[in-house]
N, C-alpha and C positions, 0 to 999 in steps of 0.2 A: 589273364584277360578278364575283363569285368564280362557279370552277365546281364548283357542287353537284347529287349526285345523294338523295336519299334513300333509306335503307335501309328494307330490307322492315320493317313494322312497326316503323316511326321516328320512330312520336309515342304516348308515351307519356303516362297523365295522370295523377299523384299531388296527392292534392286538389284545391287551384286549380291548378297547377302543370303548365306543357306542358312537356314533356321531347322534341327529337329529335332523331335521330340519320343526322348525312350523310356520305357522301363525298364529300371536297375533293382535286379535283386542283389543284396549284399553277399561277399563273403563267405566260406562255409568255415573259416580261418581268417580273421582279421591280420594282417602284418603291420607292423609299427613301420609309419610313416604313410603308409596308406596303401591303396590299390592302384595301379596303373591302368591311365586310360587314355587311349590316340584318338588321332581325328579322325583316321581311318574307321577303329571303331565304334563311332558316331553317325560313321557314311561320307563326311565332308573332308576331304584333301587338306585344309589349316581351318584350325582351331582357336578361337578369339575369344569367344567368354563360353563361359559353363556356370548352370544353375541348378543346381540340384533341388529339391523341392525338401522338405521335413522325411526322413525316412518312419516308418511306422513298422509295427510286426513286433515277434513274439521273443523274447529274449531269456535266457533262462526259466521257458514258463509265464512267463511273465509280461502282457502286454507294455508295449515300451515305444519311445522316440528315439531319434536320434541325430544330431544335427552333421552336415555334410557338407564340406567344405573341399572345393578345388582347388588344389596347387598349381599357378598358373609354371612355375620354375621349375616344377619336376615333374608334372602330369597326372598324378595321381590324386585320388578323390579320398580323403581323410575323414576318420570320424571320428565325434565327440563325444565324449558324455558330459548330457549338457547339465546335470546336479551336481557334476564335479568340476566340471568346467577346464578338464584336461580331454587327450587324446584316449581314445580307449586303447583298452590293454591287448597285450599280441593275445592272438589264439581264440579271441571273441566269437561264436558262430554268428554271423548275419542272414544267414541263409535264407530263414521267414522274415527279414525286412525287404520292403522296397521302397522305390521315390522316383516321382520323374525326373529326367536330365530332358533341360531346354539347352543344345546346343546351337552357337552362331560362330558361322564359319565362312567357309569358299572350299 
C-alpha cells in the first residue's frame, strides 16, 4: 500500500467531482512495474485521473528527481529515471522521496 498522508484541506469538490490532494513518500523497495494505488486510498470511491507532481529526495546519497507516472490499466504509480529514460530498477529505496498526488474521482 503506498504511503499517503493527506493535505490539510485535501478534498476538494467541483460539481460531482472529489478532488484530493496527498503526500506520497516513495517505496522503501521499488518493485518492477510499480506500486499499487486504489481509490479507496486516496479517500474517493472511483478513481478518474491521477497527477503525481515531480518526486524529489535523496537517492543513494545523492539529492535526486524522479518522474511518476500512473498506470491508468493496472493502478499503480511507476517510476522513471528520467537520465535514462527507462523504468527504475527493482529494489530502488524511495523512501526519502516524495510528490504530491492530485487525485479526481467520486
Amino acid at each position: 500500500m503506498a504511503n499517503l498522508t493527506r493535505q490539510d484541506d485535501g478534498v476538494l469538490l467541483v460539481g460531482n467531482a472529489r478532488i484530493t490532494i496527498h503526500l506520497y513518500r516513495g517505496p522503501t523497495s521499488y518493485v518492477s512495474g510499480g506500486e499499487a494505488i486504489t481509490a479507496a486510498d486516496l479517500g474517493l470511491k472511483v478513481l478518474q485521473v491521477l497527477l503525481p507532481t515531480l518526486a524529489v529526495g535523496i537517492i543513494i546519497g545523492v539529492a535526486s528527481y524522479r518522474l511518476i507516472e500512473w498506470n491508468q490499466s493496472t493502478n499503480k504509480l511507476v517510476w522513471f529515471n528520467t537520465a535514462a529514460g527507462v523504468e527504475t530498477s527493482p529494489g530502488t529505496d524511495f523512501s526519502a522521496c516524495t510528490c504530491l498526488l492530485v487525485a479526481i474521482g467520486k
